[in-house]
C-alpha positions in Angstrom: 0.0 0.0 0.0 1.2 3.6 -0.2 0.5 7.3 1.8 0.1 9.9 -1.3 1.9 12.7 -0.9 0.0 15.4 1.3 0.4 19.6 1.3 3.7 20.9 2.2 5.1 17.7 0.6 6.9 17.3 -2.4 5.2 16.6 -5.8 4.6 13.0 -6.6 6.1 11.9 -2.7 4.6 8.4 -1.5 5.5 6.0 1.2 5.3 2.1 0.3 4.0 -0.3 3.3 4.3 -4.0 2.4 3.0 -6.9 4.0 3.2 -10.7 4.1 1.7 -13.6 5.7 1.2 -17.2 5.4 4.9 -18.1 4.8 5.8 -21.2 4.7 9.9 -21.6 5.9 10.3 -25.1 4.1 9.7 -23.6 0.8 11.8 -21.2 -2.2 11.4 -17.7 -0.6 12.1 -15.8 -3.6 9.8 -12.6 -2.7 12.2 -11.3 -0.4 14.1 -9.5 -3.8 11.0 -8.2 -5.0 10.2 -6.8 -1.7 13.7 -4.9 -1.2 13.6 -4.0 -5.3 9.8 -2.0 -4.3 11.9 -0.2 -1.9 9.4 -0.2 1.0 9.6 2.1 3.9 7.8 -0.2 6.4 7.3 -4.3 6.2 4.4 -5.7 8.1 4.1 -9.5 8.9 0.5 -10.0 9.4 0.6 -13.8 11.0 0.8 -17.2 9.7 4.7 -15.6 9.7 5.7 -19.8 10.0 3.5 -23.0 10.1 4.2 -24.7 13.5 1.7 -27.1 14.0 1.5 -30.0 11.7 -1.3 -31.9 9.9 -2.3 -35.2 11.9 -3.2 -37.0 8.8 -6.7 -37.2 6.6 -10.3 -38.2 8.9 -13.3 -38.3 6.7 -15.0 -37.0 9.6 -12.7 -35.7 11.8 -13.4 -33.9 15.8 -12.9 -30.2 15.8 -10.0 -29.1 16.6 -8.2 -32.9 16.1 -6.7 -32.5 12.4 -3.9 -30.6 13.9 -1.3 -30.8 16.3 -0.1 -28.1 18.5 3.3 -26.9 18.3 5.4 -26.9 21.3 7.8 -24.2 22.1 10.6 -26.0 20.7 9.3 -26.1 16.9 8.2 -23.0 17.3 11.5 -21.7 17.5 13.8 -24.0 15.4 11.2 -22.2 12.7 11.9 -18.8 13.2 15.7 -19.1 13.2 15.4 -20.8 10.2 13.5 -18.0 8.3 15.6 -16.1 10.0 18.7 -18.0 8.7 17.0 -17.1 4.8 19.5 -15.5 3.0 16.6 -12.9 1.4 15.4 -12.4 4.7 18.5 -11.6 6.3 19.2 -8.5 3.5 15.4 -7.1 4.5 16.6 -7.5 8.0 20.2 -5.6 7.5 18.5 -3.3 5.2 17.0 0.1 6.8 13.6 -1.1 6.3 11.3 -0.5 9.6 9.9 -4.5 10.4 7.1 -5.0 12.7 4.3 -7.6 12.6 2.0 -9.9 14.7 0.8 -13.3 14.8 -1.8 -15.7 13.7 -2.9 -19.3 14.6 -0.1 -21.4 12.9 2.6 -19.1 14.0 0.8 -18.9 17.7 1.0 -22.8 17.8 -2.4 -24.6 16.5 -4.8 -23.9 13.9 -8.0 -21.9 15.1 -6.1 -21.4 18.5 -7.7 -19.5 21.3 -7.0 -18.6 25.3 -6.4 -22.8 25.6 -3.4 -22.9 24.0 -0.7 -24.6 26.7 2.2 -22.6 25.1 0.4 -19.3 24.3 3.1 -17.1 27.0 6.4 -19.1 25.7 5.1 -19.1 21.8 5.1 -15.1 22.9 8.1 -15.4 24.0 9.2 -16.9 20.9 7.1 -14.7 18.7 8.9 -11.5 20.1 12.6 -13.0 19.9 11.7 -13.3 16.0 10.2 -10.0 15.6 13.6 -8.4 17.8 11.3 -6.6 20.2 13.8 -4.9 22.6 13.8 -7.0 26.2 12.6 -3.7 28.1 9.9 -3.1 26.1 6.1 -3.2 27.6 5.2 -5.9 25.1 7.1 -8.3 26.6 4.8 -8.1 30.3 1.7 -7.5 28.3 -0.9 -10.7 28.0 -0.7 -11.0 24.2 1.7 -9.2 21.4 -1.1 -6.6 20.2 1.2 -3.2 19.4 1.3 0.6 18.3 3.6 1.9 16.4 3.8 5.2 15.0 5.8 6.0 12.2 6.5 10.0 10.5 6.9 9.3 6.7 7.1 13.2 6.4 10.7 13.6 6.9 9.3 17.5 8.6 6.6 17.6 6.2 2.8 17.5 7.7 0.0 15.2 7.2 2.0 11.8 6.9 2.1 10.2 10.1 0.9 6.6 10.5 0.0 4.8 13.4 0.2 1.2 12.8 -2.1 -0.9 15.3 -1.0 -4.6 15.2 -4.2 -6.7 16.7 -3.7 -9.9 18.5 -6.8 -11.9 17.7 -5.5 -15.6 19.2 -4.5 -15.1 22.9 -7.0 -14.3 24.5 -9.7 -15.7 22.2 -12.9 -17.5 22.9 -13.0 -21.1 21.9 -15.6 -20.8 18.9 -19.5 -21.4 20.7 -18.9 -19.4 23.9 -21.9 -17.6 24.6 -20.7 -13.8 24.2 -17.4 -14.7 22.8 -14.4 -12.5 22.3 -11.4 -12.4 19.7 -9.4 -9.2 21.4 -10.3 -9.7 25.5 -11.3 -7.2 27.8 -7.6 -5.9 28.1 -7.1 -5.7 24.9 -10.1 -4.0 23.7 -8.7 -1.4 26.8 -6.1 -1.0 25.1 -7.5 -0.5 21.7 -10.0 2.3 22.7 -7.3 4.5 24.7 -4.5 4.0 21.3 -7.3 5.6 19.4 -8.4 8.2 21.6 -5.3 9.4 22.1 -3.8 9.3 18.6 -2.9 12.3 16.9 -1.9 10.4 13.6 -2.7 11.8 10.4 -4.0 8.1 9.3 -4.6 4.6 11.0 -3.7 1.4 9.6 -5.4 -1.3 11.7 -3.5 -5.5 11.0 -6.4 -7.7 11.7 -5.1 -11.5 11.1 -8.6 -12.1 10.3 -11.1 -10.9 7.9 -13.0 -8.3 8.8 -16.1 -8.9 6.5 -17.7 -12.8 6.0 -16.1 -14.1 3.1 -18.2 -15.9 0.7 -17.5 -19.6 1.8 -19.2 -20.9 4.9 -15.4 -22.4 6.2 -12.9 -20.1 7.8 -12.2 -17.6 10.0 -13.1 -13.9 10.0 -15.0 -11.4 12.9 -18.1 -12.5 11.9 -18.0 -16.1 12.7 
């Protein structure tokens, strides 16, 4: 996506914000070249950032919930330091390109996973180690990896300042049926409303690992369901 050049700015300025998601670290990763040749100002991992729980094997009928196993906090991160091991990785991450991201259900440990996830605080753990979230920082004491970051694309021009809100829509979500179920939690939610009352950015760019709107097929995930 891009931010077109505002007032004050100069003629034909824009700011390039790319994202990814669903990667799978066992296969060719040639994007990363076309990422760095778009010259991006920001990358956003938007979840599924690595596929850590594994496929137990065809059912014609099978249980909700049994076609996959969980990861444990070990696979989740012999995956991340092998896509961080990638070769195109590694030049987006010794580039100059901002990188910030959050997580989905195969990265957080099971497909579909909610609050029951055994490993949910050490696949954090994890999860921030790959994304090189500073040890001091609040996100690491927080319940969850939801984030707010704001980023001034104006280099001292107005009107092009973005805050980035990075939702966490697996840690502290209802398993599917409960009665006045949640994706975000009380705390989050919190959070949510006081980031955007208090924002003074010039425009808001909301990463939802979910769709937003029902998508035309009855299976899948999305805020609706």
């Amino acid at each position: 996506g891009t931010v077109s050049a505002g007032p004050g700015d100069a003629a034909g300025a824009t700011t390039r914000v790319l994202f990814g998601s669903c990667n799978f670290v066992s296969q060719p990763q040639t994007l990363w070249d076309d990422v760095l040749a778009r010259k991006p100002d920001l990358w956003i991992w938007g979840g599924d950032n690595i596929y850590a729980d594994q496929k137990r094997g065809f059912k014609l009928f099978p249980k909700p919930g049994s076609i996959f196993q969980a990861a444990d906090p070990a696979r989740l991160r012999q995956l991340y330091a092998k896509q961080l091991a990638d070769p195109g990785y590694m030049r987006l991450l010794n580039s100059s390109v901002p990188l910030v991201g959050t997580w989905d259900d195969h990265d957080y440990g099971i497909n579909d996973g909610d609050n029951r996830y055994a490993h949910r605080n050490e696949s954090q753990e994890a999860f921030l180690d790959f994304i090189g979230e500073p040890a001091g920082s609040p996100r690491r004491k927080q319940r969850g990896v939801y984030d707010a970051r704001l980023f001034d694309f104006g280099a001292g021009c107005s009107g092009r300042s973005v805050l980035v809100i990075l939702l966490d829509m697996r840690y502290h979500k209802d398993p599917y049926g409960t009665t006045g179920g949640d994706f975000l939690g009380e705390e989050q939610w919190r959070w949510l409303n006081r980031t955007l009352a208090e924002s003074s950015a010039d425009a808001h760019l909301i990463v939802s690992s979910l769709q937003f709107l029902q998508p035309r097929q009855v299976i899948g995930e999305h805020w609706g369901r």
